[in-house]
N, C-alpha and C positions, 0 to 999 in steps of 0.2 A: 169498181174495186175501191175501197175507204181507203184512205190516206191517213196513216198518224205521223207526229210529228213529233220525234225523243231527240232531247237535249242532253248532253252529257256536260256535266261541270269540270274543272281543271284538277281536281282530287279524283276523280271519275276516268282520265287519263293521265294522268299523272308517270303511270308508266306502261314500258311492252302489253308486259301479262295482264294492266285493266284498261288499255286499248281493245286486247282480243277479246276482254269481257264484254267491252261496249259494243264489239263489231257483233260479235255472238247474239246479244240481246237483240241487234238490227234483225238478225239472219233469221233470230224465229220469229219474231215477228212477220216478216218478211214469205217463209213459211207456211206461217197462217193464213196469207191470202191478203195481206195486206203491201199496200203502198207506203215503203218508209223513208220517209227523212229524218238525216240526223243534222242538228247545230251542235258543234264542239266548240269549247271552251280550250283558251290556252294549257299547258301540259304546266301543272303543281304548281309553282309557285314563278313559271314563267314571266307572268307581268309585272311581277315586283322586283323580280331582278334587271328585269329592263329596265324599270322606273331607276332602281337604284344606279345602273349604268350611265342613264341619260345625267343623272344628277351629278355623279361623277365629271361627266364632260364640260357641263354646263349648267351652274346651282339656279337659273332661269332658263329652262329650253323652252321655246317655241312650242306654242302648243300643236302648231302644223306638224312639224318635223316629231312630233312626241307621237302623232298617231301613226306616221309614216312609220314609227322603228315598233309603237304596242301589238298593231296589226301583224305582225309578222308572229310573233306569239299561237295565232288561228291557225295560221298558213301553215307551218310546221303539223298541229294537230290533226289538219284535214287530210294533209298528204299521207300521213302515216295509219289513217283511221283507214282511207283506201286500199293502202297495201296490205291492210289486216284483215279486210272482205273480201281482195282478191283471192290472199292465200289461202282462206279456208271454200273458195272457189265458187262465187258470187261474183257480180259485176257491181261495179260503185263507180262514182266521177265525185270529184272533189270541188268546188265555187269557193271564191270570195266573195263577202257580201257584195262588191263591186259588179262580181259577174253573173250574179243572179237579179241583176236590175236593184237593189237596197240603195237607194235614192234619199239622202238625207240634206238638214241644211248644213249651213256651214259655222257652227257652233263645235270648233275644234275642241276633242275632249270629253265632253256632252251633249253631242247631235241626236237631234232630234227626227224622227224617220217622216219620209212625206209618201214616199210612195214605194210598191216592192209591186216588179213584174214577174210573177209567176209561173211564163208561160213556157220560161227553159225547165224549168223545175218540172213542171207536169210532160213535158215531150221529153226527156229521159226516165220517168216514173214510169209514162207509158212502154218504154222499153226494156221494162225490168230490171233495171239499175235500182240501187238504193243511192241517193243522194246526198252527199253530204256537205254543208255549209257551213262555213269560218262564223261564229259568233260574235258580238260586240261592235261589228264594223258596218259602214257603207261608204257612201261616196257622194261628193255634192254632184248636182247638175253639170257641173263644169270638167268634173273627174279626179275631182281633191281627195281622197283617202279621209275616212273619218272615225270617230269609236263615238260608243254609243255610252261609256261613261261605265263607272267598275259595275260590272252585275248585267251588262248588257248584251249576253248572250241567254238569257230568259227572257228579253223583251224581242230579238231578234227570232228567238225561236215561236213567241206566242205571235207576232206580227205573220212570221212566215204563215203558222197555221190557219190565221185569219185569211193569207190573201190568196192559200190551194185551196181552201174548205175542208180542211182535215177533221176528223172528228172527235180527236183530244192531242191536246200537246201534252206530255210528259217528259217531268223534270226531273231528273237521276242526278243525286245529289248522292252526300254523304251521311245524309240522317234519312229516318225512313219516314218522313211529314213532316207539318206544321204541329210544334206545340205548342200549348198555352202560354210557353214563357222559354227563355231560352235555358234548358236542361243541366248547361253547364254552370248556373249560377244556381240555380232550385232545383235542385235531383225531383222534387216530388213532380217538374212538369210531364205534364202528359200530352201523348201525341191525340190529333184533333181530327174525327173521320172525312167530315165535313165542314164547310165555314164558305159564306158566301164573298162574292167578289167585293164589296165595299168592307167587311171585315178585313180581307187580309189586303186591301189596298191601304188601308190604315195602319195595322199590322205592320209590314212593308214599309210604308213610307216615317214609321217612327221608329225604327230601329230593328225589325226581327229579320235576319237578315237571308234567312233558305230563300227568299223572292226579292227580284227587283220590283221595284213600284208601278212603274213606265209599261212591266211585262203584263202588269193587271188590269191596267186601265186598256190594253189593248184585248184582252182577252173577257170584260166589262164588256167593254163596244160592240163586238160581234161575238160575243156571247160564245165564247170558243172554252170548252170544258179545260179546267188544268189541273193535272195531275203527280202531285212531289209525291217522290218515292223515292227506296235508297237505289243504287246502283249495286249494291252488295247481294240482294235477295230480291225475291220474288212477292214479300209481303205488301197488301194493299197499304198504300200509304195516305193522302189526302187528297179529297176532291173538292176543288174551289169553283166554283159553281152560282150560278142565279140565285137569288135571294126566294126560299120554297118556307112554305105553310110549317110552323112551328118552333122555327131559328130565331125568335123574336123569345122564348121561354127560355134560354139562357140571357143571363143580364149581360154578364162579361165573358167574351171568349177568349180574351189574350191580355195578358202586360207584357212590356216592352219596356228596353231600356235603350236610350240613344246618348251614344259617348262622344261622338264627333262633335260636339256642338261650342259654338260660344256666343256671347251675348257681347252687340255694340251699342253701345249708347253715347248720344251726342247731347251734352248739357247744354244748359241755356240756351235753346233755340228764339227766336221772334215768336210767339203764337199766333203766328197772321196765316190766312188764306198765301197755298202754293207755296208755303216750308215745304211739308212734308214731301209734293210730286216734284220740288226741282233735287231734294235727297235720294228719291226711288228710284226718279230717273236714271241721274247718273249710276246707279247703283243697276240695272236693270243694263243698263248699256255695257255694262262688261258682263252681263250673263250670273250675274250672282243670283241664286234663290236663296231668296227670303223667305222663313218660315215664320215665327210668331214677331207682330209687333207691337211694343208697348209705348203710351203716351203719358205721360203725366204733367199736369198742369199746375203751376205755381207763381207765385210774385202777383200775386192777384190776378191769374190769368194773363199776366204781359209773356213771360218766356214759357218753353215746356223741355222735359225732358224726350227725348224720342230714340228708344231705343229699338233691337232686331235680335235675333236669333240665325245664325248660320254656321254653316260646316268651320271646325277649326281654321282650314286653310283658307276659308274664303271670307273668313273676317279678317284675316292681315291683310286682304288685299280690299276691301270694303274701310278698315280705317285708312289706309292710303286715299282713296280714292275720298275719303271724307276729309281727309287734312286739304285737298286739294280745293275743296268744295269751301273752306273756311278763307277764301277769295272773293266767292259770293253772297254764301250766306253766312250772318254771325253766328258761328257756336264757341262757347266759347269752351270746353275740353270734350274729349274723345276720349271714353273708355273703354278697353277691351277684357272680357271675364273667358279664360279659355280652361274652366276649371269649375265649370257645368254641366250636366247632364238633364238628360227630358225623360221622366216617367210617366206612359201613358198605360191607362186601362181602355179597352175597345171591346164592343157588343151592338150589336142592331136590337141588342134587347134591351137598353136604356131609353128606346123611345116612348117603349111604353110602362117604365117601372120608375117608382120615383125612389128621390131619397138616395141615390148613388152616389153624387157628390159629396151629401154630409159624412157615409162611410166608409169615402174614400180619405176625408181629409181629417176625420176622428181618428183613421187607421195610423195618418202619419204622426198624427200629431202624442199618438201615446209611442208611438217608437221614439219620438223626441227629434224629429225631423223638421227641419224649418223648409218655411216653400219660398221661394222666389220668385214665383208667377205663373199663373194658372192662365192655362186653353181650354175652350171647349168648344164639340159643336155636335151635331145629334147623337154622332154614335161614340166618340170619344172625350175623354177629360184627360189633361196632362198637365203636371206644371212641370216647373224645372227648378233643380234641387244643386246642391254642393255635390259636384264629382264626389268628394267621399264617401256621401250619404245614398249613392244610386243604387249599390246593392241591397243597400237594407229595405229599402225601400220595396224596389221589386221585390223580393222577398214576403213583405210585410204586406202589399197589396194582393200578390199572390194567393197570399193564405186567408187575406180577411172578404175576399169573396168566393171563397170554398173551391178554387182552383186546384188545391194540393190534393183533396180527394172526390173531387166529380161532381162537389153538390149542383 
């Protein structure tokens, strides 16, 4: 018997009546002949209310004690997702990621999954239980309580289907797919039938937010089919999938805009051999991801500028961690820009088409868009722009590769 594996979002439970929606959709499935597991997502806007609590208590809480009170958010979801399959009179058992073996390190916050034992999961499947598992969480080796970071009930869910061998994980969301852009800035985006897994890994990791990033690269690896659709209907929604014969004739399949972001830059550096790795180091040691970094060279190659790109909050804690650093190495200021944004265009079909860069950056430059620094690398190009200038922008890229109507 196939085993699928449906994830439900926190708008997806949010209340009674689309709890019993979500238990219903287990049951037919279930029905059909199939083995289901569900991962739930906290209930609406549960984890931000915690967050807002903890903050209350403590304007620095512990990152430990922060997963010990977000997890609790699942725990609620699972018990009540159970009582909603009993009553319509089905069997279900409820887990924590802890108790279904979700084995992570100990990177409080944003834990990273190392291994999932599968084998309690499949001896109540075997018994005709529907299964249901708390999202976003696991637990170190040792038995520390962990989350897997905002969005990390997609990556729990695509992991799980990895480690039973289910035959599609499906994500019941509040939109019915992946669109080329996000809908609420360009009404003209359109939702996307197909799109392979380095697409919307790219997708995903620069800002489009129906997918966690971490949930693609696991569903990449073992090649585990994944399925967004709404929770509201029955209509086919997107299948992310292996890169197939003909997805290389679209140039670009998505723009994306990413708000979170801001740029550190540290002046006058030395330009000597082992700047740059005693900088990343320490910066690495507290668990900050670095996305884009820029260098520039001046004073006749004696100092350099050496700037980063990262999440709002994790540059106030990266220039901290760099004034600390101006102990050892000479810099002589730190600036922080938290009043940037990253527009990127993405396609597996740039590898083989040229000339995409020049019409990406002719597009911005008659909208009267200044750039601030440009990424690339095969299948995407991004720079980053003025927070104010991010919408026009998507916008303007949107339409000047014929996004807005299908070409």
């Amino acid at each position: 018997m196939s085993i699928i594996v449906q994830k439900f979002g926190g708008t997806s439970v949010a209340t009674a009546e689309k709890i019993h929606r979500a238990a219903r959709r287990a049951i037919k499935a279930k029905l059909a002949g199939k083995q289901v597991v569900m991962v739930v997502s906290a209930m609406g806007h549960t984890t931000d209310e915690l967050l807002a609590l903890a903050k209350e208590v403590s304007p620095n809480p512990p990152k430990r004690e922060l997963d010990m009170l977000l997890t609790t958010g699942e725990q609620v979801s699972i018990s009540l997702m159970a009582m909603a399959i009993h009553a319509a009179g089905h069997e279900a058992i409820s887990f924590t990621g802890g108790q279904v073996g979700m084995v992570t390190d100990a990177a409080h916050t944003k834990a990273r999954i190392r291994s999932i034992d599968g084998s309690r999961i499949r001896r109540h499947l075997d018994e005709g239980k529907i299964v249901i598992v708390a999202g976003f969480q696991g637990v170190t080796p040792d038995g520390a309580i962990t989350t897997l970071g905002r969005g990390g009930s997609d990556t729990t869910a695509v992991a799980l289907a990895a480690a039973i061998g289910a035959e599609v994980c499906e994500i019941y969301t509040d939109v019915d797919g992946v669109y080329t852009t996000d809908p609420r800035i360009v009404p003209q985006a359109r939702k996307v039938t197909q799109i392979s897994y380095d697409e919307m890994l790219e997708l995903a990791s620069l800002g489009a937010g129906v997918m966690h990033s971490r949930s693609i690269e696991f569903g990449k690896k073992y090649n585990v089919p994944i399925h967004v659709r709404s929770a509201l209907t029955d209509t086919e929604g997107t299948m992310i999938v292996a890169e197939t014969k003909g997805m290389e004739d679209i140039v670009v399949r998505g723009v994306t805009l990413k708000r979170d972001l801001a740029t550190v830059v540290l002046q006058g550096v030395p330009n000597q051999p082992g700047m740059a790795s005693k900088i990343f180091a320490q910066i690495a040691k507290h668990n900050i991801v670095v996305d884009d970094i820029i260098q520039n060279i001046y004073s006749q190659g004696a100092e350099a500028n050496i700037g980063f790109s990262t999440t709002t909050d994790d540059a106030k804690e990266a220039a901290v961690i760099c004034r600390e650093l101006t102990k050892e190495v000479p810099i002589k200021a730190i600036e922080v820009d938290d009043k940037v944004a990253k527009v990127s265009i993405v396609g597996i079909g740039m590898k083989t088409h040229t000339g995409v860069a020049a019409k990406m950056f002719n597009a911005l430059s008659e909208a009267k868009i200044n750039i601030k620094h440009i990424s690339t690398s095969e299948i995407v190009i991004s720079v980053i722009v003025d927070l104010k200038d991010a919408e026009i922008a998507l916008r303007t890229l949107h339409t000047a590769f014929g996004l807005d109507n299908g070409e």
